[in-house]
Gaussian input, Z-matrix of N, CA and C with variables (Angstrom, degrees):
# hf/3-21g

backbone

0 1
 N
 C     1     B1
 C     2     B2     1     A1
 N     3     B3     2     A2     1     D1
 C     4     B4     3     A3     2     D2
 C     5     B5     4     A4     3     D3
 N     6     B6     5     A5     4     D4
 C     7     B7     6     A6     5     D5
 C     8     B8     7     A7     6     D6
 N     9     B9     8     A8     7     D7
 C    10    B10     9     A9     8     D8
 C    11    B11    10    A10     9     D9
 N    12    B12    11    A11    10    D10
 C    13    B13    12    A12    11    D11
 C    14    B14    13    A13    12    D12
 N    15    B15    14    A14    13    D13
 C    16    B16    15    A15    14    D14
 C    17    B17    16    A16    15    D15
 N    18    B18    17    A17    16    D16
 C    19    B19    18    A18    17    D17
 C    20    B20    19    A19    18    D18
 N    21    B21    20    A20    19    D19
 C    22    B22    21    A21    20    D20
 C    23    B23    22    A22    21    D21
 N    24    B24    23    A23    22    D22
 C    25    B25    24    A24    23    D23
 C    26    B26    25    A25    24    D24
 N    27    B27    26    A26    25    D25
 C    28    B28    27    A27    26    D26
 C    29    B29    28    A28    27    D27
 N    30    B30    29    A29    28    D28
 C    31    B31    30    A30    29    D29
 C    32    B32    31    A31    30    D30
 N    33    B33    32    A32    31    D31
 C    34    B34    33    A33    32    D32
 C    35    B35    34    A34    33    D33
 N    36    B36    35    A35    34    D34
 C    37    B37    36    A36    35    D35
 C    38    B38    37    A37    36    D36
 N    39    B39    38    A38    37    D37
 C    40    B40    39    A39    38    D38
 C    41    B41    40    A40    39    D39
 N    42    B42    41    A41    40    D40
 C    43    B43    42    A42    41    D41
 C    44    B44    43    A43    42    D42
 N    45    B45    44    A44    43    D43
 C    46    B46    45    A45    44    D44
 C    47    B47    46    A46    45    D45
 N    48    B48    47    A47    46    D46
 C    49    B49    48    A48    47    D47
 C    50    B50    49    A49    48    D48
 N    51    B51    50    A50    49    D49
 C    52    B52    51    A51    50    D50
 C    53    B53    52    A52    51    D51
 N    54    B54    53    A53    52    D52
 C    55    B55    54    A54    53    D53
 C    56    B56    55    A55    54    D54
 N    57    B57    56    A56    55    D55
 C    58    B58    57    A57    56    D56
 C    59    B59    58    A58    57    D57
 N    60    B60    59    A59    58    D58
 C    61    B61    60    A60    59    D59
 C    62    B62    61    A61    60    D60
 N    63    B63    62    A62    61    D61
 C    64    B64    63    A63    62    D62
 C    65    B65    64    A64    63    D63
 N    66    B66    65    A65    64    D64
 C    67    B67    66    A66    65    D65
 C    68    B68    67    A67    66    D66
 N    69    B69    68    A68    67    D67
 C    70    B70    69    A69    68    D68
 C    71    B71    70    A70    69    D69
 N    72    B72    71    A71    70    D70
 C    73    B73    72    A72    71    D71
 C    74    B74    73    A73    72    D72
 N    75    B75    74    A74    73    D73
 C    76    B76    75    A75    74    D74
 C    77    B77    76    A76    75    D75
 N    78    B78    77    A77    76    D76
 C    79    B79    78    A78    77    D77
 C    80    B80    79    A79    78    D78
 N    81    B81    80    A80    79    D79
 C    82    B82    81    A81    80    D80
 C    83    B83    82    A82    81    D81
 N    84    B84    83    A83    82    D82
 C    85    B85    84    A84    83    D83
 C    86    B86    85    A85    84    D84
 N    87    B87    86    A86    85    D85
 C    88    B88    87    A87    86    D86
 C    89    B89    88    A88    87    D87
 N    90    B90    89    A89    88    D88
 C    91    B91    90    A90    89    D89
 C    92    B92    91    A91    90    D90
 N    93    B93    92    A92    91    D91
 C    94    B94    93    A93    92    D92
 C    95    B95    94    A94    93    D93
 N    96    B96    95    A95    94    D94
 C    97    B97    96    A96    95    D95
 C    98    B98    97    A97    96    D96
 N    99    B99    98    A98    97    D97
 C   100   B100    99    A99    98    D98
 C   101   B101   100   A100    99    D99
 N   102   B102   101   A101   100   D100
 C   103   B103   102   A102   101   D101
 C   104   B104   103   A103   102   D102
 N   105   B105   104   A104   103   D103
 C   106   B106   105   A105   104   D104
 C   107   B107   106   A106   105   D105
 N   108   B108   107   A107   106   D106
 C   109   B109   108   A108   107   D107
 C   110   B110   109   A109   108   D108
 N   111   B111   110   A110   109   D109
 C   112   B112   111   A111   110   D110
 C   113   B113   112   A112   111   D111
 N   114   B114   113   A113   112   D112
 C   115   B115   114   A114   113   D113
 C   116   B116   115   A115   114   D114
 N   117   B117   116   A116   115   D115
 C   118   B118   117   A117   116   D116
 C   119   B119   118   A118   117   D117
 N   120   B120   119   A119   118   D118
 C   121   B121   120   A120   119   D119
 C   122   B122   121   A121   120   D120
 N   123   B123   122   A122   121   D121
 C   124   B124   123   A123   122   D122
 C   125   B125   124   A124   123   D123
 N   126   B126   125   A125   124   D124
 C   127   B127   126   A126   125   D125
 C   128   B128   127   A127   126   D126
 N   129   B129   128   A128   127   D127
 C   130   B130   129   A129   128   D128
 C   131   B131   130   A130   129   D129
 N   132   B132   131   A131   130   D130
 C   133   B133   132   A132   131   D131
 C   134   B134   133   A133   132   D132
 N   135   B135   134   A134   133   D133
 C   136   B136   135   A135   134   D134
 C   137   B137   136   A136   135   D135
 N   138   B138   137   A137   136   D136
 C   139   B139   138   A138   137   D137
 C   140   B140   139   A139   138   D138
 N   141   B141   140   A140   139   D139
 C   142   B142   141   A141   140   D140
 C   143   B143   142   A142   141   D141
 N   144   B144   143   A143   142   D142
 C   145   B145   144   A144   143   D143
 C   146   B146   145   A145   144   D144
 N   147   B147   146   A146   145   D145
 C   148   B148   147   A147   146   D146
 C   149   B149   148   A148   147   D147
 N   150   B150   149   A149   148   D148
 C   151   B151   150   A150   149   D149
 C   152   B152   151   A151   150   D150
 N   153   B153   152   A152   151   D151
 C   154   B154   153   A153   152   D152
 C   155   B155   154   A154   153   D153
 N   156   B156   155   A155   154   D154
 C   157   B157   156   A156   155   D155
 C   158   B158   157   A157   156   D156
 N   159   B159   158   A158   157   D157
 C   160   B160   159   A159   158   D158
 C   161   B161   160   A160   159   D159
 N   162   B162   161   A161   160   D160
 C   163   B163   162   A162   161   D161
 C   164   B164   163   A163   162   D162
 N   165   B165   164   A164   163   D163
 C   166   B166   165   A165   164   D164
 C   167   B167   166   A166   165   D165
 N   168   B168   167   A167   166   D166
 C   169   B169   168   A168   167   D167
 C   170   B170   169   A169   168   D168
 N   171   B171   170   A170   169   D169
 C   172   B172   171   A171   170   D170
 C   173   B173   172   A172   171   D171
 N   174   B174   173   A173   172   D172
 C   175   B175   174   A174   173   D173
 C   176   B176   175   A175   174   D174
 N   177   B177   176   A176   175   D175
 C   178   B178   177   A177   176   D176
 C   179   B179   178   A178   177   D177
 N   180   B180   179   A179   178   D178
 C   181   B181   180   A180   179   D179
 C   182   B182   181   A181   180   D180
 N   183   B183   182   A182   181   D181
 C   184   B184   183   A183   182   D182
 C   185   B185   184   A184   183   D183
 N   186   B186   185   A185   184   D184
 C   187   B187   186   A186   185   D185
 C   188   B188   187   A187   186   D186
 N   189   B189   188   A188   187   D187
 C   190   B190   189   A189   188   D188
 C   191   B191   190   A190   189   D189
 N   192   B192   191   A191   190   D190
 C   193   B193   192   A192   191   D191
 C   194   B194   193   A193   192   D192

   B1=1.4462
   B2=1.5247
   B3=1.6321
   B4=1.0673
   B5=2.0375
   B6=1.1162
   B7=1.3202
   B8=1.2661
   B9=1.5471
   B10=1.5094
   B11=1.7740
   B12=1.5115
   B13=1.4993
   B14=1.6267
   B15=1.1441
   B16=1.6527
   B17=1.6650
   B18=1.3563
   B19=1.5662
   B20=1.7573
   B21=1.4524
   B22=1.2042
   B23=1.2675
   B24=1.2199
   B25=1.4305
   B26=1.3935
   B27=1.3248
   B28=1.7189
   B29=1.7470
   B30=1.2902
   B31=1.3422
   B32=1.9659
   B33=1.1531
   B34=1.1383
   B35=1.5397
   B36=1.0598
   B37=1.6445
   B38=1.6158
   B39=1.1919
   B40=1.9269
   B41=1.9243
   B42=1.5560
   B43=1.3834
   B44=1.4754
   B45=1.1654
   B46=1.4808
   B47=1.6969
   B48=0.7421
   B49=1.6633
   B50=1.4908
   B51=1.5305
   B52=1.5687
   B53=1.5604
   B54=1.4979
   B55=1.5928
   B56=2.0867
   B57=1.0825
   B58=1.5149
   B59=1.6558
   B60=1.2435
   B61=1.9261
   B62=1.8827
   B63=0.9176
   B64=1.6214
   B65=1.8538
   B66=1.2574
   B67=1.6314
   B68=1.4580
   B69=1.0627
   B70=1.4726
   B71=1.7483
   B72=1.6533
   B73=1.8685
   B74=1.9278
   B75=1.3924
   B76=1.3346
   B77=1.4036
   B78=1.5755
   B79=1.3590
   B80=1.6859
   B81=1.6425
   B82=1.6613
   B83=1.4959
   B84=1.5225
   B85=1.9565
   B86=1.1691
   B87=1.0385
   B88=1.4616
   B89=1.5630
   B90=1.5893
   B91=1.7401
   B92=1.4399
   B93=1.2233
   B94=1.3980
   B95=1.4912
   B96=1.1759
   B97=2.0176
   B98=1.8421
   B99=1.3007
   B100=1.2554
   B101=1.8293
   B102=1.2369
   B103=1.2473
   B104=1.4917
   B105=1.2276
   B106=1.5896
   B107=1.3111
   B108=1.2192
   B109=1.5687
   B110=1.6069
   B111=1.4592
   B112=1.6537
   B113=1.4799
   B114=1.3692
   B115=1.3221
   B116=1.5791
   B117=1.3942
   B118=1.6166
   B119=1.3298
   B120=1.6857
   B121=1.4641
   B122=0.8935
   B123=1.3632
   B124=1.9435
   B125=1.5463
   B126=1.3307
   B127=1.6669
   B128=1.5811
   B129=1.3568
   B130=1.2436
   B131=1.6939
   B132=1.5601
   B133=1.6881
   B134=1.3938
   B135=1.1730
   B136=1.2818
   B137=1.8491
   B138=1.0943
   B139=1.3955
   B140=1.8203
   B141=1.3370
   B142=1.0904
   B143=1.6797
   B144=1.7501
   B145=1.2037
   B146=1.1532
   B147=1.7712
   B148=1.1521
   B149=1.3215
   B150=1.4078
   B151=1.2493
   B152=1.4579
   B153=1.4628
   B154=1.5554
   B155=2.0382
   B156=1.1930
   B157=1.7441
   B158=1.6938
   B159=1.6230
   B160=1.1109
   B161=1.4520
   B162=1.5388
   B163=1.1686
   B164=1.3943
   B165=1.3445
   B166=1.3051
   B167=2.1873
   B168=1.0200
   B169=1.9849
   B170=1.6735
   B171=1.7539
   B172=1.0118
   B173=1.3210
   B174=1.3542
   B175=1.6640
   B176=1.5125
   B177=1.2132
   B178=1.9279
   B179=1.6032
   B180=1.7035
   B181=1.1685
   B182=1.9484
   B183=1.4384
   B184=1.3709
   B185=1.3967
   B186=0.9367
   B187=1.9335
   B188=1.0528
   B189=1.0807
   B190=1.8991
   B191=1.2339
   B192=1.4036
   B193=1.3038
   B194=1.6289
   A1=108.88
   A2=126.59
   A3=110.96
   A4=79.92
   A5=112.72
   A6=113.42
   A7=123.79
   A8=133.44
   A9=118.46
   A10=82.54
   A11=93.52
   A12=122.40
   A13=125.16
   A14=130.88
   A15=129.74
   A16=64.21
   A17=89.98
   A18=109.99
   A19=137.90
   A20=95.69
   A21=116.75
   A22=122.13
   A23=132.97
   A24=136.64
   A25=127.92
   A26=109.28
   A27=121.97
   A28=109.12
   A29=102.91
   A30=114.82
   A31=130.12
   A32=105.23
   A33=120.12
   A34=122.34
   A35=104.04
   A36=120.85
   A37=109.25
   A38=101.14
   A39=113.86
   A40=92.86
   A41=116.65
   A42=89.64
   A43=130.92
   A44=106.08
   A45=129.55
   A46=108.30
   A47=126.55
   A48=137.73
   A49=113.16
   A50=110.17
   A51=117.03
   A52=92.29
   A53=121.68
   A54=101.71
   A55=115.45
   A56=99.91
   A57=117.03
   A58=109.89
   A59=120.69
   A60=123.39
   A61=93.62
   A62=146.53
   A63=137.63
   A64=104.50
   A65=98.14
   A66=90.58
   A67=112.67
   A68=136.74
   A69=136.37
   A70=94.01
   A71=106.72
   A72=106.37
   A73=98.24
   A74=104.28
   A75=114.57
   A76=109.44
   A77=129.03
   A78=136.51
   A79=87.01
   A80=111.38
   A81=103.91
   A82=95.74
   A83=101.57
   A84=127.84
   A85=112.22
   A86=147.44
   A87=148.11
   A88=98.13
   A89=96.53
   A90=124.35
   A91=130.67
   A92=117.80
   A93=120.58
   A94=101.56
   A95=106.54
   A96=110.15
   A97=75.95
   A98=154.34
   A99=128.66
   A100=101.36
   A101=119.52
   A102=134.57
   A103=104.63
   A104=102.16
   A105=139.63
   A106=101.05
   A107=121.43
   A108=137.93
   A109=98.01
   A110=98.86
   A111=98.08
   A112=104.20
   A113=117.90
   A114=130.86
   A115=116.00
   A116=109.50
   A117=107.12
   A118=93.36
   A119=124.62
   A120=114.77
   A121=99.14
   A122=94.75
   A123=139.44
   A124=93.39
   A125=135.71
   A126=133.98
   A127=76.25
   A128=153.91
   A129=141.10
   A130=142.34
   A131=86.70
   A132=109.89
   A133=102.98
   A134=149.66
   A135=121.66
   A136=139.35
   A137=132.21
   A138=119.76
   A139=93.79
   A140=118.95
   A141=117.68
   A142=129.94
   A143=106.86
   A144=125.87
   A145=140.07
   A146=98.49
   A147=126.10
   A148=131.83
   A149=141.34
   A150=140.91
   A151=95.85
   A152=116.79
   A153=127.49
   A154=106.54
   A155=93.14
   A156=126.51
   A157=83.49
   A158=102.73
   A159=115.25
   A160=126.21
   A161=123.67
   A162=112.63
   A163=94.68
   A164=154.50
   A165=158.65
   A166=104.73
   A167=109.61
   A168=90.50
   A169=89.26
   A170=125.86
   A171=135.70
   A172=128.56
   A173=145.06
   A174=149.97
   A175=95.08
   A176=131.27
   A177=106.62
   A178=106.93
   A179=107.07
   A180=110.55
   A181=109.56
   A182=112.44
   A183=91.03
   A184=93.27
   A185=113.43
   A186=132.68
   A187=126.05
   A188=141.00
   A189=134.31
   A190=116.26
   A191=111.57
   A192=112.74
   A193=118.06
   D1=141.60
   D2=-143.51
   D3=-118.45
   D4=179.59
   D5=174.82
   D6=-138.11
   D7=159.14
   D8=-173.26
   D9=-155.26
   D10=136.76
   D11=154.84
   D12=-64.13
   D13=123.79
   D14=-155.27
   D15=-106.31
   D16=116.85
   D17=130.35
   D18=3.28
   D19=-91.42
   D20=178.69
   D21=-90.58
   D22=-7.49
   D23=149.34
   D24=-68.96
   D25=-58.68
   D26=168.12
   D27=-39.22
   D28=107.78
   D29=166.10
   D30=-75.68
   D31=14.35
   D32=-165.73
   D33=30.50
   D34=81.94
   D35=-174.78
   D36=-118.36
   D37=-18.86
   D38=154.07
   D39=58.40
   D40=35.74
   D41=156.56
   D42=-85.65
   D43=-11.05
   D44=170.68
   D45=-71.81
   D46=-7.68
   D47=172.67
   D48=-87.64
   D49=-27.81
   D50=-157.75
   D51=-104.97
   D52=-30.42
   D53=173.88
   D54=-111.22
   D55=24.24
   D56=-178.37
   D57=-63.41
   D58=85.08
   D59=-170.57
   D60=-53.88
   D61=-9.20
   D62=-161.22
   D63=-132.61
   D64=-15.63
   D65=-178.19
   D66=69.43
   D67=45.69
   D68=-134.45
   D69=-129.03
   D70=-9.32
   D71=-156.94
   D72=-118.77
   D73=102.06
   D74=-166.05
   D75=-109.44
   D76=147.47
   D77=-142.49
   D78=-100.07
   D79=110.55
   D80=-173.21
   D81=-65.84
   D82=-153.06
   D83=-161.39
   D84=-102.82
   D85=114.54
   D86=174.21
   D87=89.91
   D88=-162.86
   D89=154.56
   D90=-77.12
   D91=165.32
   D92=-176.71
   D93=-109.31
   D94=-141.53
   D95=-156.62
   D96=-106.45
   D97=-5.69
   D98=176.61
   D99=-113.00
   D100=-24.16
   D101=158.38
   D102=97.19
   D103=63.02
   D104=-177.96
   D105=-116.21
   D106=161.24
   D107=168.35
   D108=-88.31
   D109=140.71
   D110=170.51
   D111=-135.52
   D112=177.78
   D113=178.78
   D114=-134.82
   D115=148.95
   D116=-161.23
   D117=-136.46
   D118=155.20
   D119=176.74
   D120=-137.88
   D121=151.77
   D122=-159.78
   D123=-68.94
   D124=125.73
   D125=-154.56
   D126=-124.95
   D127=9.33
   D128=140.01
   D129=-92.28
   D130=-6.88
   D131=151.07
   D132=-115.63
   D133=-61.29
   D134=178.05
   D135=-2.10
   D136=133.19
   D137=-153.89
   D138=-131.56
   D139=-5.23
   D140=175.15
   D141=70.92
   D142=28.98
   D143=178.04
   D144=-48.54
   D145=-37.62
   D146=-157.50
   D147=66.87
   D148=18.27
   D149=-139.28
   D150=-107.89
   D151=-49.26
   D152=162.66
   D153=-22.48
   D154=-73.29
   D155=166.52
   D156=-0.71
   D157=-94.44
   D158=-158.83
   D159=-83.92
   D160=-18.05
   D161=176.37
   D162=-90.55
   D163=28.68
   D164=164.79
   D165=-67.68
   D166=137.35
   D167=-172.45
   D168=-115.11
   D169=-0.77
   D170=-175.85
   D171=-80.64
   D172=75.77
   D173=-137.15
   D174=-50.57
   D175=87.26
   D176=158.19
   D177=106.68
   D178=1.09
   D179=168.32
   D180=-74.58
   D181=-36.77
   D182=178.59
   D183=-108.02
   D184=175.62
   D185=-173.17
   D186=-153.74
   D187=140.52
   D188=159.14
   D189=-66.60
   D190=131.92
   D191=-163.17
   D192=-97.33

């Protein structure tokens, strides 16, 4: 199951960056809709771990896609 970072939820707190085994979770361009930094992941390195999933502290910022 593959996963994707919403945009506008992700508060960019990048703990999902710090335990990511593939490096796969990259800091997007600008702001989002709360005007936070967010991060989006690369769904062609992605390995579908889930680890993002849970070390995420953000309700619904990451998801199964």
């Amino acid at each position: 199951m593959a996963y994707i970072i919403e945009k506008d939820i992700c508060e960019g707190i990048a703990d999902c960056v710090d335990v990511c085994p593939v490096d796969c979770i990259k800091l997007g361009k600008g702001l989002n809709a709360k005007k936070t930094a967010f991060y989006y992941i690369e769904d062609d390195i992605c390995i579908s771990c889930g680890v993002c999933l849970d070390a995420c502290p953000v309700q619904g910022a990451v998801i199964p896609d």
